[in-house]
VOBA-1610 file (N, C-alpha, C; in pm, whole numbers, padded with zeros to 5 digits, always signed):
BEGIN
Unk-12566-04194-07551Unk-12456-04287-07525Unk-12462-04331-07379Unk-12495-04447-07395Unk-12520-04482-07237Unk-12383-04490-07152Unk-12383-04508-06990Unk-12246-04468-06935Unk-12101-04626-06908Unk-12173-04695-06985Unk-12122-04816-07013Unk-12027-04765-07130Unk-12074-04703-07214Unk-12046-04695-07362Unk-11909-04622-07333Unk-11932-04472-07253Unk-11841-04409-07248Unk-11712-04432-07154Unk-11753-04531-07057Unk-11645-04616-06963Unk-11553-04637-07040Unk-11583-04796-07161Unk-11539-04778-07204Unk-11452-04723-07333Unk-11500-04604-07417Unk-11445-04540-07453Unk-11318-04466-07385Unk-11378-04404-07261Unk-11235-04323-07214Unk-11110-04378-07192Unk-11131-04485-07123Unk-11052-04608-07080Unk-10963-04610-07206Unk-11043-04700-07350Unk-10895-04683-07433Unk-10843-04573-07458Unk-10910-04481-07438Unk-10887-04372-07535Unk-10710-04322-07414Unk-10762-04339-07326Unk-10612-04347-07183Unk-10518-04442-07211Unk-10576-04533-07249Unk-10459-04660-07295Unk-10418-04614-07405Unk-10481-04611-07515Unk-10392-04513-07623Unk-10307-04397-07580Unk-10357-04290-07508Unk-10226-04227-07519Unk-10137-04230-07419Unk-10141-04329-07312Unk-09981-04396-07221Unk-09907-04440-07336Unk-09991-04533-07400Unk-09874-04607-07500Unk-09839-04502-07577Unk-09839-04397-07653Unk-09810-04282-07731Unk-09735-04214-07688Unk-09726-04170-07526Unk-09621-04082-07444Unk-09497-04206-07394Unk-09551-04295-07331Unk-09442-04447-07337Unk-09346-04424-07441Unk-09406-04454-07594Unk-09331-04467-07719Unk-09240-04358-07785Unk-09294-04240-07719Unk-09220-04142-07749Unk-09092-04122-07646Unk-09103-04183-07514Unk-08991-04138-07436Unk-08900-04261-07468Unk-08956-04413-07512Unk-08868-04470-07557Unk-08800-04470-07700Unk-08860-04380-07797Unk-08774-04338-07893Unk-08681-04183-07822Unk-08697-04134-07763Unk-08661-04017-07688Unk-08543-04104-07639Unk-08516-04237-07538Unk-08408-04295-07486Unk-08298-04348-07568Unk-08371-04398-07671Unk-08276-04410-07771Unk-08156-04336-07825Unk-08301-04208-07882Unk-08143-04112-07939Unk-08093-04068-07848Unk-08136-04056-07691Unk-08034-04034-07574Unk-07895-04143-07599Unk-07947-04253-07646Unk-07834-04325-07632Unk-07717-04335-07746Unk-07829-04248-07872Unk-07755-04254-07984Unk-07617-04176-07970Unk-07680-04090-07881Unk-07540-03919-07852Unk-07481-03931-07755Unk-07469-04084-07717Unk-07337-04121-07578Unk-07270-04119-07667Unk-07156-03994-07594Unk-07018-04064-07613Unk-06936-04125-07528Unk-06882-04251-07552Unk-06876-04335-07431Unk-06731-04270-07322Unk-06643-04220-07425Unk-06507-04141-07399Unk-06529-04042-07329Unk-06624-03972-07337Unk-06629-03835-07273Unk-06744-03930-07165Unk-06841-03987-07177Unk-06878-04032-07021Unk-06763-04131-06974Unk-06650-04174-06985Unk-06505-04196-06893Unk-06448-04077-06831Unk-06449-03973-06900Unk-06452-03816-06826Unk-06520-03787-06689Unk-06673-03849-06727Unk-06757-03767-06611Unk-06724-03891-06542Unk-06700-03986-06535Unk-06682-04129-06447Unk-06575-04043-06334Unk-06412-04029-06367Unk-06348-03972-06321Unk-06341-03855-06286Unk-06453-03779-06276Unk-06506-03647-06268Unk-06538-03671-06127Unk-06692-03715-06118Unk-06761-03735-06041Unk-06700-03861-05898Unk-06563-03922-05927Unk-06544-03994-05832Unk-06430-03903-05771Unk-06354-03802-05822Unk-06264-03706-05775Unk-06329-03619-05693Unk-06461-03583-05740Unk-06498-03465-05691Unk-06615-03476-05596Unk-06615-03623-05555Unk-06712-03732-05454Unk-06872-03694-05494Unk-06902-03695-05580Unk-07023-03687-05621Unk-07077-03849-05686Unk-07200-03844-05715Unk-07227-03999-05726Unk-07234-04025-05867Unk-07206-04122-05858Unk-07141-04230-06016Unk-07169-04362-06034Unk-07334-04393-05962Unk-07351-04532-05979Unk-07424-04529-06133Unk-07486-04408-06154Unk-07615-04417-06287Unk-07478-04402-06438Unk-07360-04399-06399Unk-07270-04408-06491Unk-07189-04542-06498Unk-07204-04584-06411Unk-07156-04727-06372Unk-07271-04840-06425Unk-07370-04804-06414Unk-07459-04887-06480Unk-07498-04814-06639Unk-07445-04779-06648Unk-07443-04720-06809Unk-07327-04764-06871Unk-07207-04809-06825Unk-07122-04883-06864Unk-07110-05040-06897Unk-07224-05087-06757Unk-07189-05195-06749Unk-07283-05260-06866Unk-07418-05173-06875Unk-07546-05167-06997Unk-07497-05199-07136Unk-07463-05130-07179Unk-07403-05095-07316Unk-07329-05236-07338Unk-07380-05258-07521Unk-07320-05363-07563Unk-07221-05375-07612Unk-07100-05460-07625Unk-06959-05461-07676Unk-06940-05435-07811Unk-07067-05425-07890Unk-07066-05420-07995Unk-07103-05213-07993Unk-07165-05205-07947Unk-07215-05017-07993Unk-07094-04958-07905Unk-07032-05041-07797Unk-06935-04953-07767Unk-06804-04981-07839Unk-06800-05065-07893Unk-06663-05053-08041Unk-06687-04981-08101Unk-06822-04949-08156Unk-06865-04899-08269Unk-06841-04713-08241Unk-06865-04708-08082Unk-06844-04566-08039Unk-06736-04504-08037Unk-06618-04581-08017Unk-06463-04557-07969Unk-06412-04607-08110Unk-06496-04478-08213Unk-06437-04559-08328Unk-06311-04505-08391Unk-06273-04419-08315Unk-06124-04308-08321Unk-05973-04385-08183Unk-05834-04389-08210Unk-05745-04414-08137Unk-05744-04364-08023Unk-05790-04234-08058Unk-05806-04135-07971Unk-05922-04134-07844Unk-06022-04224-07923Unk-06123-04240-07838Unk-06140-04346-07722Unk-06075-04467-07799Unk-06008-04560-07753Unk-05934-04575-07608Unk-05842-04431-07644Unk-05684-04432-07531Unk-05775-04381-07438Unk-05861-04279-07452Unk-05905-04161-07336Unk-05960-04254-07257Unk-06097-04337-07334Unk-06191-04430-07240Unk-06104-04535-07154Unk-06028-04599-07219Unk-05965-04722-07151Unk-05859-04670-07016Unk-05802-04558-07019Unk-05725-04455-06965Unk-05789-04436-06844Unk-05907-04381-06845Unk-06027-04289-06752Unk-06122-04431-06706Unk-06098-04524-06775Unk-06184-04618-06700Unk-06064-04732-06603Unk-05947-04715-06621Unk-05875-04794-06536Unk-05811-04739-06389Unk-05817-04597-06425Unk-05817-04508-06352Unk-05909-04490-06219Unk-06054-04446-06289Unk-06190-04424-06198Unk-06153-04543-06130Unk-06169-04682-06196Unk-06220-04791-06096Unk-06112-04826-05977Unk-06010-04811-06011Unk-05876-04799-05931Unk-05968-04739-05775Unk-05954-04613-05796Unk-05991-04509-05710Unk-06124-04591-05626Unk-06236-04619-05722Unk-06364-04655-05623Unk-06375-04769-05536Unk-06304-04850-05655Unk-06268-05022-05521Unk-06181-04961-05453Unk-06086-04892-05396Unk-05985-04896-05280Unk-06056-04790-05164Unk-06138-04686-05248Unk-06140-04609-05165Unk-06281-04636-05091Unk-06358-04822-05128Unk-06476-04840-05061Unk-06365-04943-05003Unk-06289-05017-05005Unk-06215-05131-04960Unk-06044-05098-04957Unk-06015-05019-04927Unk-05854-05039-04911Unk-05768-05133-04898Unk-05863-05203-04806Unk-05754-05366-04784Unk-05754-05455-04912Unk-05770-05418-05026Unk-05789-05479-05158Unk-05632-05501-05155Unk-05602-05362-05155Unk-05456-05347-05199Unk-05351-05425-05130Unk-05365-05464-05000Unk-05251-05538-04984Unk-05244-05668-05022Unk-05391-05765-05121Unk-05350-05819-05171Unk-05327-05820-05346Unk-05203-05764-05336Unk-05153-05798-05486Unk-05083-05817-05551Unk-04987-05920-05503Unk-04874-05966-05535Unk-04847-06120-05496Unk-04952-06200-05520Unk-04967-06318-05503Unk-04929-06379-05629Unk-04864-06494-05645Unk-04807-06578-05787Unk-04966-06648-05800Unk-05028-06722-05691Unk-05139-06815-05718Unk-05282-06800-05674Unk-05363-06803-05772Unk-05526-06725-05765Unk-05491-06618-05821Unk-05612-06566-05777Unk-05613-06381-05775Unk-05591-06301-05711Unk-05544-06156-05769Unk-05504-06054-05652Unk-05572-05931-05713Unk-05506-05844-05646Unk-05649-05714-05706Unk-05657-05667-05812Unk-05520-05700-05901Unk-05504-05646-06005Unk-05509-05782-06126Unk-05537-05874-06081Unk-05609-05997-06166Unk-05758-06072-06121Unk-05741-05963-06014Unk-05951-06017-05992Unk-06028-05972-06098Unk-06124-06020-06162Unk-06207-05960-06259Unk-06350-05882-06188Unk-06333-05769-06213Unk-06403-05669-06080Unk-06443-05539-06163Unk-06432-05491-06298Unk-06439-05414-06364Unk-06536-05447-06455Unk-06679-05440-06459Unk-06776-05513-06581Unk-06802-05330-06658Unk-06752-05360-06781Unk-06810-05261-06890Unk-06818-05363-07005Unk-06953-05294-07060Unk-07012-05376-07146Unk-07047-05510-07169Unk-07118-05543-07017Unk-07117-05653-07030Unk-07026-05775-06982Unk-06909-05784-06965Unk-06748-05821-06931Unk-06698-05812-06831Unk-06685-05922-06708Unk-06622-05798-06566Unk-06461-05832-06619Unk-06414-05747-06628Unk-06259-05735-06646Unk-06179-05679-06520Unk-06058-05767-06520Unk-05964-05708-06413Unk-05848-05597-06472Unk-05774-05540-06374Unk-05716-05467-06431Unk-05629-05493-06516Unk-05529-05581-06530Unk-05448-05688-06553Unk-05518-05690-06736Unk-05644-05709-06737Unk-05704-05749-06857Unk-05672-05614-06954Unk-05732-05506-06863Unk-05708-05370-06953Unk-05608-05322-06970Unk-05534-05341-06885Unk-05380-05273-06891Unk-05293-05339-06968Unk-05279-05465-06968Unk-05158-05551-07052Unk-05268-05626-07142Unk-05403-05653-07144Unk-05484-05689-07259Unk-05512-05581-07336Unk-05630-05505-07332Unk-05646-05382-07429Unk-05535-05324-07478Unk-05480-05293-07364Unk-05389-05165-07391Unk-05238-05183-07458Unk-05211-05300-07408Unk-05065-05366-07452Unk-05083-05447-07545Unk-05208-05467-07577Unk-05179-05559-07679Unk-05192-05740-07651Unk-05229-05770-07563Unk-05244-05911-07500Unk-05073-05944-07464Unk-04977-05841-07405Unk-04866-05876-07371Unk-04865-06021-07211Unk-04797-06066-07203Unk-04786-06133-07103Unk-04696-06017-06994Unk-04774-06055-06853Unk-04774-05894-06760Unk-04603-05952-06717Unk-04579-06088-06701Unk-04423-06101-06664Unk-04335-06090-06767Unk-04354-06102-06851Unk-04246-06099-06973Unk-04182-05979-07041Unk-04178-05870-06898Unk-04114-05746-06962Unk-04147-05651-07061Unk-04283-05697-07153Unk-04275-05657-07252Unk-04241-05733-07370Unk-04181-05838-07370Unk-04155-05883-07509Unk-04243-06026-07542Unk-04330-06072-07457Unk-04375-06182-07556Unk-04572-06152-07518Unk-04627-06201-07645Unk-04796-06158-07652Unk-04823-06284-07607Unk-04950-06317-07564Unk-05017-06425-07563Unk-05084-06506-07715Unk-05033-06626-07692Unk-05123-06717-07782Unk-05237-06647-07791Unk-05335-06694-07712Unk-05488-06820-07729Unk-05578-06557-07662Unk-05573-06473-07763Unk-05658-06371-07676Unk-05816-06404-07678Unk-05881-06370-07572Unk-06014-06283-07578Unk-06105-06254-07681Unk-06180-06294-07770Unk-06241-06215-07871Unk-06275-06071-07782Unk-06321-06064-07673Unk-06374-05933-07635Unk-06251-05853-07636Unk-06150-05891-07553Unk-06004-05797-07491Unk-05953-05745-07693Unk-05951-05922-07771Unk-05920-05821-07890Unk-05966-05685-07956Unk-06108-05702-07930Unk-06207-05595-07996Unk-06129-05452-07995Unk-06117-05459-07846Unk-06088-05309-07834Unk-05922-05281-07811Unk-05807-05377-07880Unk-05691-05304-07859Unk-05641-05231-07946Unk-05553-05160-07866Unk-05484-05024-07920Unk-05444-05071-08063Unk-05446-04971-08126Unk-05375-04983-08250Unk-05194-05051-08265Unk-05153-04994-08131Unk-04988-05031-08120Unk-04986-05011-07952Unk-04895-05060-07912Unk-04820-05075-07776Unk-04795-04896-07731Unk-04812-04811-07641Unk-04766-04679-07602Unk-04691-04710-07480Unk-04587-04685-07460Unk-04537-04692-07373Unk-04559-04598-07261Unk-04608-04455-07342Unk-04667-04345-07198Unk-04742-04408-07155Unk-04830-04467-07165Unk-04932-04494-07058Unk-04895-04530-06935Unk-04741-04608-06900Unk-04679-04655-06827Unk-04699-04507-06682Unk-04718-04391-06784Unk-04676-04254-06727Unk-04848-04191-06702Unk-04924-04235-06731Unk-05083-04236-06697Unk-05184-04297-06618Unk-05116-04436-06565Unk-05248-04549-06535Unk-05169-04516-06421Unk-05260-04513-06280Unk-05242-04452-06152Unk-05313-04624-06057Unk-05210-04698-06016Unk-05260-04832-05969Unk-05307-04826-05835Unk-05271-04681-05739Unk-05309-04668-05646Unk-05170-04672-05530Unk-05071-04666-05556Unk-04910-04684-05535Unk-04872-04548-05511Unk-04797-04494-05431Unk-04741-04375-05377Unk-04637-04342-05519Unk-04611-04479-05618Unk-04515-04398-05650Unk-04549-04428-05823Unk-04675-04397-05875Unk-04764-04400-05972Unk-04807-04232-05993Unk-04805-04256-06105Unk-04833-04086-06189Unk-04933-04073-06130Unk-04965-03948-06119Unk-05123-03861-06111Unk-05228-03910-06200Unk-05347-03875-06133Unk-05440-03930-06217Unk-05508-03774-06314Unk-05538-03785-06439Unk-05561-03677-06510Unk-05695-03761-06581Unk-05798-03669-06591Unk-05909-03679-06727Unk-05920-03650-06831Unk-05828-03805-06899Unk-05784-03802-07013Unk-05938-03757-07122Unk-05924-03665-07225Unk-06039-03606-07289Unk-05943-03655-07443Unk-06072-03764-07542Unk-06021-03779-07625Unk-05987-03683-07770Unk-06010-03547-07725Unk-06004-03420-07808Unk-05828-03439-07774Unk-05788-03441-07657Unk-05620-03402-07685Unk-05563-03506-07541Unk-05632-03627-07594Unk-05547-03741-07510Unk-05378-03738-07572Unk-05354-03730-07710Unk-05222-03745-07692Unk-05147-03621-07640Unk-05158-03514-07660Unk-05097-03406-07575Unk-05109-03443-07431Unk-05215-03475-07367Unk-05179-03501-07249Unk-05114-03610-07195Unk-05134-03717-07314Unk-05008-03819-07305Unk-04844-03743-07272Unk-04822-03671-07354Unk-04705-03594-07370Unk-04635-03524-07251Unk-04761-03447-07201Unk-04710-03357-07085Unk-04690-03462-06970Unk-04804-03554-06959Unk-04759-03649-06828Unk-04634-03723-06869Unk-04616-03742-06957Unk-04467-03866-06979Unk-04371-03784-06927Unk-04355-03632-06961Unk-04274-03533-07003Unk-04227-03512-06809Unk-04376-03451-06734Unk-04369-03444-06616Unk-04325-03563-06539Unk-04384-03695-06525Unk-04328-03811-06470Unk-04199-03849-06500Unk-04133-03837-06602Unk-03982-03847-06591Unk-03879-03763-06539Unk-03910-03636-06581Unk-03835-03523-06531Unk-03891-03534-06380Unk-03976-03572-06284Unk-03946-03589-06166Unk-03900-03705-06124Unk-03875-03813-06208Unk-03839-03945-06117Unk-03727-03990-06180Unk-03628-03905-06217Unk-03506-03980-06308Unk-03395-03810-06239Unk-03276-03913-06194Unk-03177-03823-06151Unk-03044-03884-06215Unk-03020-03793-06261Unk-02918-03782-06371Unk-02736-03689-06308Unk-02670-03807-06279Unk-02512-03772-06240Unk-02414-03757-06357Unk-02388-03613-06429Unk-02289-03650-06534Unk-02149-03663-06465Unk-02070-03663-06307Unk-01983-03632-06286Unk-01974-03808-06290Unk-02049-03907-06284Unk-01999-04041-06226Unk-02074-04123-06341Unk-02137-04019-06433Unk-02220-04060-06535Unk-02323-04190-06546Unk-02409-04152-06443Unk-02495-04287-06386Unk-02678-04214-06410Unk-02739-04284-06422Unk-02880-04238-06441Unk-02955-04314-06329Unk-03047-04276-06300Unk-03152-04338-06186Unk-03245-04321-06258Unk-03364-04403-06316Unk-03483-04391-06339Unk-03595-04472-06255Unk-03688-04515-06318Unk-03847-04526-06283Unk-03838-04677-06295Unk-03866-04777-06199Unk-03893-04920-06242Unk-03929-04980-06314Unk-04060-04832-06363Unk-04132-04898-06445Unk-04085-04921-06608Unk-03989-04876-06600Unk-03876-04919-06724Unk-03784-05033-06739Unk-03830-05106-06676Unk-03743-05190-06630Unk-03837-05330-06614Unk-03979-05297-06605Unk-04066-05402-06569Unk-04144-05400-06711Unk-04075-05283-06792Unk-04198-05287-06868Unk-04119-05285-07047Unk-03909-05296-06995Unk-03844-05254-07112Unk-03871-05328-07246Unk-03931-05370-07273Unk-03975-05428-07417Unk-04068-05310-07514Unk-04165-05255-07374Unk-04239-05106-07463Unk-04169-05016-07481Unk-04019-04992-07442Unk-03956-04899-07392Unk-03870-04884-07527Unk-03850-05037-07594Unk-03737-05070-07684Unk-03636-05123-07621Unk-03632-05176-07504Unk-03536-05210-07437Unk-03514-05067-07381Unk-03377-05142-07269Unk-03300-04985-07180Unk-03244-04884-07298Unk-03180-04965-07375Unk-03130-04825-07425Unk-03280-04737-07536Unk-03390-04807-07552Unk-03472-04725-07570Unk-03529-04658-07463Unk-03536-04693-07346Unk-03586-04606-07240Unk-03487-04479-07251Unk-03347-04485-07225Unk-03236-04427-07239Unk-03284-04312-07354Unk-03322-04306-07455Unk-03364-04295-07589Unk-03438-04201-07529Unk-03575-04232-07505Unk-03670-04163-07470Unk-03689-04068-07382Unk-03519-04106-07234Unk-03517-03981-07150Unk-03459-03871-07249Unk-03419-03900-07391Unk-03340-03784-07416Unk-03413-03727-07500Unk-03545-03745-07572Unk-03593-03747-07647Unk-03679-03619-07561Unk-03711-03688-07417Unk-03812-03560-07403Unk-03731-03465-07283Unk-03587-03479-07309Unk-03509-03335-07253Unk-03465-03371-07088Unk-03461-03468-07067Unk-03490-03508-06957Unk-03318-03519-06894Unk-03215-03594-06998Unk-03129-03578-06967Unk-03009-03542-07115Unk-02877-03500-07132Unk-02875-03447-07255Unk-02845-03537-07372Unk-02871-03509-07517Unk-02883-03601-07585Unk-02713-03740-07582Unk-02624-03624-07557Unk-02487-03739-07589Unk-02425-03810-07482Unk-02554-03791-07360Unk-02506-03873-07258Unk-02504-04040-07296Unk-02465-04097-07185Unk-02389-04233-07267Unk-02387-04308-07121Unk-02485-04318-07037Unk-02469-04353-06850Unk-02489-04485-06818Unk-02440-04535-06729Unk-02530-04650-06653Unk-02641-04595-06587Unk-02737-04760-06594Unk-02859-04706-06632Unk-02892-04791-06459Unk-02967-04745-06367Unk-03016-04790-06249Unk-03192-04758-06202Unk-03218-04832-06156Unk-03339-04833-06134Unk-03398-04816-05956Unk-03490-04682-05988Unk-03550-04679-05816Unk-03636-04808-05794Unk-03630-04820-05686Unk-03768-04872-05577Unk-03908-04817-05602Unk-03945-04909-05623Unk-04104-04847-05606Unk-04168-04865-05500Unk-04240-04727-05448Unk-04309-04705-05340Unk-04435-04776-05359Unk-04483-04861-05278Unk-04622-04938-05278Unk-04669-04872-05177Unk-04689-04799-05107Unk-04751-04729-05001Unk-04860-04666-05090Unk-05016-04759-05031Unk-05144-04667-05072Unk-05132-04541-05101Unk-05207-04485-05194Unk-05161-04312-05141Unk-05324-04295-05308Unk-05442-04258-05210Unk-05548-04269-05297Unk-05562-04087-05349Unk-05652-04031-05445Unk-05671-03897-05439Unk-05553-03844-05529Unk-05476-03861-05601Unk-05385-03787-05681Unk-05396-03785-05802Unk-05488-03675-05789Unk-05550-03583-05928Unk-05461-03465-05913Unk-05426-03465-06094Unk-05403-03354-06145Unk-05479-03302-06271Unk-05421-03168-06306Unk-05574-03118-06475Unk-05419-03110-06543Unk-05443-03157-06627Unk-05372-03134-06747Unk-05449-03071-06867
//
């Protein structure tokens, strides 16, 4: 066999098996991708940005993934609440805490502000917060209307993934970056609604003061900005009594705190 012959012989015989080890790590990536779960990587998202470790190769694994395999993934309520929960959360935290000055703009009537910039791309989509919070999550509510009126004309994408129904805890979960916004917790879709529970349970019983001598209630604004999920006041009313907060045959005027807008980044708790 002359040394021409065997040149090229070896040669393919190398090209054959790159492509053979190639083909195997790209069927190997696959079923890597088959066994994302997208809910529990919203876990390590908020994991890894609490605990300052790096979270770009999860960030581009979010933004990767198509709108279609990630419906198909979050194919439980449960799976749904945790991801959308843990992903409005994380990103909160990473834009302010690379840009802080985000935050003082957000309360503008015209353009955008930080919480209607579209700055959040998963799956494809950059979504603002605004989109996930009162689109996904509410249901395509309109963010001024208290709660009571949806939008015409939604999103095919924002539809894809909304909640089954309106929750009003979440009000008691999504952490906007506000001194006077719940803790941030890693919601796990094994027992997102229990931890729904305990945070509603904890955030009211600290932010609602209750006078039976003058029979007046103080609660949370966010009952007030948001009373349509609530059932109206006297469903908020409802709901302080529901979770023990104040006693069932009270009967009060109903008043509302101030909300603290003072930055205040880092407020993790484990539930």
């Amino acid at each position: 066999m002359t040394l021409l012959i065997k040149s090229i012989l070896t040669k393919a015989f190398l090209i054959a098996m790159t492509a053979t080890v190639l083909q195997a790590e790209d069927n190997h990536a696959v079923q890597m991708n088959d066994d994302i779960s997208y809910a529990h990587l919203s876990m390590e998202l908020v994991e890894a940005v609490r605990d300052d470790e790096p979270y770009d190769h999860i960030m581009r694994m979010l933004e990767q993934v198509s709108a279609e395999e990630l419906r198909e993934n979050l194919d439980t309520e449960a799976k749904n609440k945790a991801f959308w929960l843990n992903i409005y959360n994380a990103y909160v935290q990473i834009l302010l805490l690379d840009e802080p000055e985000l935050f003082e703009d957000r309360n503008s009537w015209f353009g955008y502000n930080f919480f209607s910039s579209p700055q959040v791309t998963i799956a494809g989509k950059e979504l603002s917060f605004d989109e996930i919070e009162h689109g996904i999550m509410r249901r395509s509510k309109i963010k001024i209307s208290l709660g009571y009126l949806q939008r015409w004309f939604v999103d095919d994408y924002i539809k894809k993934f909304w909640w089954e129904e309106v929750d009003p805890r979440i009000h008691f979960a999504l952490n906007c970056g506000a001194a006077s916004c719940p803790f941030i917790a890693v919601f796990d879709p094994d027992r997102v609604e229990e931890q729904l529970e305990i945070a509603t349970r904890q955030y009211l019983s600290e932010n609602t003061v209750y006078d039976p001598s003058s029979n007046s209630l103080e609660v949370t604004r966010l009952m007030s900005w948001f009373r349509g999920d609530f059932g109206g006041i006297s469903g908020a009313v409802q709901m302080l009594k529901d979770y023990g907060v104040i006693p069932e045959d009270a009967d009060p005027s109903v008043n509302f705190d101030e909300y603290d807008w003072t930055l205040e980044l880092g407020n993790y708790q484990e539930l």
